[in-house]
N, C-alpha and C positions, 0 to 999 in steps of 0.2 A: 216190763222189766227194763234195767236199766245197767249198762255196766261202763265203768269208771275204770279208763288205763290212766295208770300213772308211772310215768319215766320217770326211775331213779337213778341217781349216779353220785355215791359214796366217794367222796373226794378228800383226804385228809393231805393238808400242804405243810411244811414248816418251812419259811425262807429262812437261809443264812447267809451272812455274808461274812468272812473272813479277809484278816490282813495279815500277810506273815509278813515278816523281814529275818533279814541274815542268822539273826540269832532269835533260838525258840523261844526264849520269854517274853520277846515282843511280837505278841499275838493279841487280836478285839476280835469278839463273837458276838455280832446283833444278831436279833432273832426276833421276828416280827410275832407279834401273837394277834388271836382273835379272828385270825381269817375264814371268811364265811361263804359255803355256798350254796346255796336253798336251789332245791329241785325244782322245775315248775311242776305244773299240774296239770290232768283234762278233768274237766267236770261237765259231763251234757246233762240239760234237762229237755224236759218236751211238754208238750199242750195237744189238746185235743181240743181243736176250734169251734170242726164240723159235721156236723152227720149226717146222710140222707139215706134211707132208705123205699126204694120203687116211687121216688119221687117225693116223699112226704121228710122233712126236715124234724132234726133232733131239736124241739123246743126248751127252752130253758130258763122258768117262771122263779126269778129270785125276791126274796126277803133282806133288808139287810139288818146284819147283827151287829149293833156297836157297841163295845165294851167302855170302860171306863175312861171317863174323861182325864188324860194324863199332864194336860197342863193347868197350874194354879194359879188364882186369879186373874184367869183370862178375860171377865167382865170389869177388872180395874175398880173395884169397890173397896181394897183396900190399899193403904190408907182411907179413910172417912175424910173426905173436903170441909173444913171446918171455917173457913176464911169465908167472910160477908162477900168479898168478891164473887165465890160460887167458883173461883178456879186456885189449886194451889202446887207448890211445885216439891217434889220427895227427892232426896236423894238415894242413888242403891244403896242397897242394903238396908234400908229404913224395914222394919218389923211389917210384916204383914203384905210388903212389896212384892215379893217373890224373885222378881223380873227385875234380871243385871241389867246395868245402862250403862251405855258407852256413848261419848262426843261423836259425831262422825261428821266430820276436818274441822273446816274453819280456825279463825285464830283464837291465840286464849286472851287476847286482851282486846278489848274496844271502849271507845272514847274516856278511855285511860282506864279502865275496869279492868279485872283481873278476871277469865271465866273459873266458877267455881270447880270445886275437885272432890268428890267424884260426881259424876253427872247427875243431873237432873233430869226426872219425869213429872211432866206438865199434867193434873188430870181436871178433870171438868167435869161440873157437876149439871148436867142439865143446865147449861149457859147460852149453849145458841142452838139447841131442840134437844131435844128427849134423846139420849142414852140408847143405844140397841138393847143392851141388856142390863135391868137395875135401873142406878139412876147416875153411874160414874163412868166416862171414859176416856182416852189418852189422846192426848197430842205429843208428835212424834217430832215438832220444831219447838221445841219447849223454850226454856224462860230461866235467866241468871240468880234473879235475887225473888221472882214472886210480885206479886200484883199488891206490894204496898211500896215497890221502887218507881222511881222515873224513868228508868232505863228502857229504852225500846229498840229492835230493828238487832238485837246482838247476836251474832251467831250462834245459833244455841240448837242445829240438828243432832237427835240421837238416834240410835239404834238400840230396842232392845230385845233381850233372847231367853229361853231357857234350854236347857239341859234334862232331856226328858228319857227315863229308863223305856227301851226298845226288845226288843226279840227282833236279833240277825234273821232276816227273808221274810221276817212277817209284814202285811200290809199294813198301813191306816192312813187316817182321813184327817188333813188340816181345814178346818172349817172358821171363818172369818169373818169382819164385816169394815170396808173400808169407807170412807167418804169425806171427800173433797171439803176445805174449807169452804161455806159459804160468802157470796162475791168476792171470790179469789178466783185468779187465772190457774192456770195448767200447771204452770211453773213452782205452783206454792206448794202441792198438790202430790206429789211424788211418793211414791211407798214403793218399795221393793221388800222381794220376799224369800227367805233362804232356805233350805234344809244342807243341814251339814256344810254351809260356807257356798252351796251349791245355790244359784240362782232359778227360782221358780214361777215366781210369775214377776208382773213392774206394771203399776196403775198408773193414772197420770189424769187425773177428768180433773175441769173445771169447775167450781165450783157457782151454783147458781143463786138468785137469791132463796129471803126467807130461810126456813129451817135448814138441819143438818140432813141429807138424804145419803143413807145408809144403804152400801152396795155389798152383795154376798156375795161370797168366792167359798169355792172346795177346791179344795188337792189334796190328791193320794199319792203316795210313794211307798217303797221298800225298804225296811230299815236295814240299812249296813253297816250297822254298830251298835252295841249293847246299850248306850247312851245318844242320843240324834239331837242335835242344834237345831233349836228354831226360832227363828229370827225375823222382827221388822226393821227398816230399814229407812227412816224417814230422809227423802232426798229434794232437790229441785232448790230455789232460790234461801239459801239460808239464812234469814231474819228474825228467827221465833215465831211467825206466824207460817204452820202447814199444818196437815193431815191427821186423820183422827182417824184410832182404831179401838175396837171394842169387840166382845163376844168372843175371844179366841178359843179355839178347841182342837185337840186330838185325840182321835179314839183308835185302839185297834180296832179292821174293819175285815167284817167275813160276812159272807154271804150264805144264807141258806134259802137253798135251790131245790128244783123238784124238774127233772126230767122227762120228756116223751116224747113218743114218735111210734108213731103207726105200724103196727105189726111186731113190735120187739120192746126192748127198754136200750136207753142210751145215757149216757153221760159224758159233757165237754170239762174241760178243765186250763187253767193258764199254766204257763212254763215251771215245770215242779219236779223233784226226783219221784218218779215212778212209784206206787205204792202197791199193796193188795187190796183188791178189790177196782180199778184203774184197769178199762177195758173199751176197746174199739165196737163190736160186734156181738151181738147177742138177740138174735133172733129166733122165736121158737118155732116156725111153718113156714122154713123156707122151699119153695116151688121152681121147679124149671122157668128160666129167665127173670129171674128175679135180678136185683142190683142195687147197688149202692155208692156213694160215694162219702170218703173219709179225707178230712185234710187237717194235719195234724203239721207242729213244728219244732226242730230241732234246732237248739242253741247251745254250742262250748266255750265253755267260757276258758280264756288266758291262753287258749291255745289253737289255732290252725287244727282243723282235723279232717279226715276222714269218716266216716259215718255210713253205717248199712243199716235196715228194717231186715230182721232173719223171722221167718215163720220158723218155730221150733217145737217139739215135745206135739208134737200132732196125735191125736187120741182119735180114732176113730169105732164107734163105737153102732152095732147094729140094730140094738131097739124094740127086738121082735121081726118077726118077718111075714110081710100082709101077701095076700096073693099075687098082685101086679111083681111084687120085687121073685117071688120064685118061677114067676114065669120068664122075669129076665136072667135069671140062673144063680140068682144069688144063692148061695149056699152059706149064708149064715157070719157069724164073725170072723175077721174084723166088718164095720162098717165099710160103705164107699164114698160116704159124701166129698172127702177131702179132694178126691182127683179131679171133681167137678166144679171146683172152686175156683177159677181163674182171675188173674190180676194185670190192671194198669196202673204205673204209677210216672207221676211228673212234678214236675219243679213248678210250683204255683205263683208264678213271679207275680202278677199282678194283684193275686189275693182276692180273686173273684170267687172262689169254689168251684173252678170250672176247669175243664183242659183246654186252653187256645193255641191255636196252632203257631208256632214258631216256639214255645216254649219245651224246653227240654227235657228229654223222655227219659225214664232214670230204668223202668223193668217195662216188657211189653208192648202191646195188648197183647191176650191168649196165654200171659205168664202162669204156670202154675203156682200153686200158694206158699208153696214147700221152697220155689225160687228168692235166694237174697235179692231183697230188694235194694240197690250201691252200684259202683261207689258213690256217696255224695262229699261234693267237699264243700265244709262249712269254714268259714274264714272266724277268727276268734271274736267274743263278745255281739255275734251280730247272728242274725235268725235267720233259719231259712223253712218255707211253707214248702209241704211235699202233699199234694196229691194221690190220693190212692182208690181207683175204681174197680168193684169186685164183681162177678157176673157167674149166677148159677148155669153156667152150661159155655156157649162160646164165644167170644169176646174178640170185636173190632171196634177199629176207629177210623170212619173215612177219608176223604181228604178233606172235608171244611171242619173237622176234628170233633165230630161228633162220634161219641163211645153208645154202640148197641151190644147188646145182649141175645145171645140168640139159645134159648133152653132145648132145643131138640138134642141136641147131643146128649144130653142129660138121661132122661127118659127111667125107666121106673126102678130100677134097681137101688138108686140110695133112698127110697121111700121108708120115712119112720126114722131114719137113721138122724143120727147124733155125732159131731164132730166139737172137739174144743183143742185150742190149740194158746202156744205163748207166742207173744211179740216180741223181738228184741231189739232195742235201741243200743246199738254199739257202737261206740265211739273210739278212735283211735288216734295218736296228732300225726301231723305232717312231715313233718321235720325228720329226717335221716329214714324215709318209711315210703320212699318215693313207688315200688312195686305192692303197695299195699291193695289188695283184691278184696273185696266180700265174701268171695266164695273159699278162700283159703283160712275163714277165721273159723277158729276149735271153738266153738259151742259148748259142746258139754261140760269144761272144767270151767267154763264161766257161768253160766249160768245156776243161781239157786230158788227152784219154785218157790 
């Protein structure tokens, strides 16, 4: 579970300013309008990285699922190259183009030419080797008037983009294929690569001889906007002779995954709001000195916070009752697994899966389960990894920071028994909240199963 504070503060202003003088008819009323003031906000999400239980790790065998490809004519097949030269130059907006083009710098005049308006995209039709994909692709240092002018060497770099409908938080995949001019240097050579104006990746190879040799690139990102800009960027010496791209693609990208791990079932997940069905722990035979470790990560965004893991709504539940458990005096419901459930938890700074010693202890060893795990304070926009190590019975950590487990304490009474319990990710911000404790936060009106 997952719960969201948000600080509000209703603020309604009118400035005025007044000018009186001696006599009441000489009076001016300005009065400012529109004045605005937006609340911020907390927003945590979390991830479930890791998971081991008695030593055997939560595996995680993925498929990947790609949905529709969102950008058009990413293989540059239209326009149709119809010039004997084998290479011809479109202007945006030309039918079938798709893909805006824009100048990027250079002058508009040379050797006394005027560069055309609106830009031009250079495409090639299998001119100097084979196309990645089809038989047409782009050159990104394009060309004034087309391969029946004299005109050479003019500065004619473009950049071109599309504008591609997104889902806010969803993943996908920009898939590509770049390649250097052949016998051109580094410099001719240049591609840069954007999402949303945002720089992604920047190529630069030389180009060698012989044919075109066509290099693949992936990037994934998150969409943070309804609409996402994706943009090449042809850069380096601007002459009309650079870089050629073909094959472009973006898909939404999900993954379908299959979980396991030795003795139970598990499942990890990336930074997300909490759902049903989104769980740490689920093992069905658990035994004195059993153990495990969990490392999961909390991230608030826009705001400074404070942060606790609360064990809450604890159910203990007794299962029937075998002979061992009434010889140790169990008399029946509730269960007792819960009391034997002890916890460490630590600040996983280096992101090994591991507790190393100098690393900061946040609950424990020997913690009960039912204990908040806090305060943590998370700094805004940035993650932080928390370790959390569980032990059926009783729980140390020496000095070279190795966590054992020791079941005797345990012993036969929660035999058969059943225990399920909620986790709560609560998150609180910083700012005017300096006495802020974990053990002081009201559970029940926040929380809804």
């Amino acid at each position: 579970m997952k719960k969201i504070i948000i600080s509000l503060s209703m603020i309604g202003v009118v400035a005025a300013i007044a000018i009186g003088a001696t006599m009441a008819y000489f009076n001016d009323t300005e009065t400012t309008s529109g004045n605005i003031f937006v609340a911020g906000e907390m927003d945590l999400k979390v991830d479930h990285k890791y998971a081991m239980y008695n030593g055997h790790e939560c595996t995680r065998n993925c498929e990947e699922n790609l949905g529709e490809n969102l950008i058009l004519n990413g293989s540059f097949e239209a326009p149709e190259v119809t010039d004997p030269a084998k290479w011809e130059i479109f202007p945006s907006g030309t039918p079938g183009l798709v893909w805006m083009v824009e100048w990027n710098g250079g002058s508009v005049s040379y050797n006394g030419r005027t560069r055309p308006d609106p830009a031009l995209v250079e495409y090639h039709e299998n001119i100097m080797g084979p196309a990645q994909d089809g038989d047409q692709y782009a050159e990104l240092d394009s060309d004034w008037f087309g391969p029946n002018d004299p005109l050479n060497g003019e500065p004619a770099l473009i950049k071109i983009y599309q504008n591609i409908p997104t889902t806010i938080g969803a993943k996908y995949r920009l898939h590509y294929y770049y390649a250097p001019r052949p016998n051109t240097a580094v410099g001719e050579n240049i591609l840069d690569v954007e999402i949303d104006d945002a720089n992604v990746a920047h190529h630069d190879l030389g180009g060698g001889g012989g044919n075109i040799a066509w290099q693949e690139y992936t990037y994934e990102f998150f969409a943070a906007n309804a609409s996402t800009k994706v943009e090449f960027i042809g850069g380096g010496i601007n002459n009309s002779l650079g870089v050629f791209l073909d094959h472009v693609t973006v898909h939404p990208y999900n993954l379908n995954c299959i979980y396991e791990i030795t003795g139970g079932t598990c499942t990890l997940w990336d930074l997300k709001d909490l759902q049903t069905g989104d769980y740490y722990w689920d093992y069905d035979d658990v035994k004195p000195g059993d153990w495990g470790v969990n490392i999961i990560s909390l991230h608030a965004y826009d705001n400074d916070a404070y942060a606790c893991l609360i064990t809450n709504n604890i159910v203990d539940q007794d299962n029937g009752i075998v002979d061992p458990e009434q010889a140790a005096g169990d008399l029946g419901e509730p269960g007792d697994l819960s009391q034997f459930i002890k916890i460490f938890a630590w600040e996983d700074v280096n992101q090994n899966n591991a507790y190393d010693l100098g690393e900061s202890v946040i609950s424990g060893p020997n913690a009960p389960l039912a204990t908040a795990i806090g305060t943590i304070s998370l700094t805004a926009s940035n993650t932080k990894y928390i370790g959390i190590a569980w032990c059926a019975g009783t729980q140390s950590v020496d000095g070279a920071g190795v966590i054992s487990c020791d079941g005797s304490s345990m012993g036969d009474i929660a035999q058969t028994d059943i225990m399920t319990a909620y986790i709560t990710a609560y998150a609180e911000q910083q700012r005017s909240n300096s006495g802020f404790d974990c053990a002081n936060v009201d559970l029940p009106e926040l929380i809804q199963p």
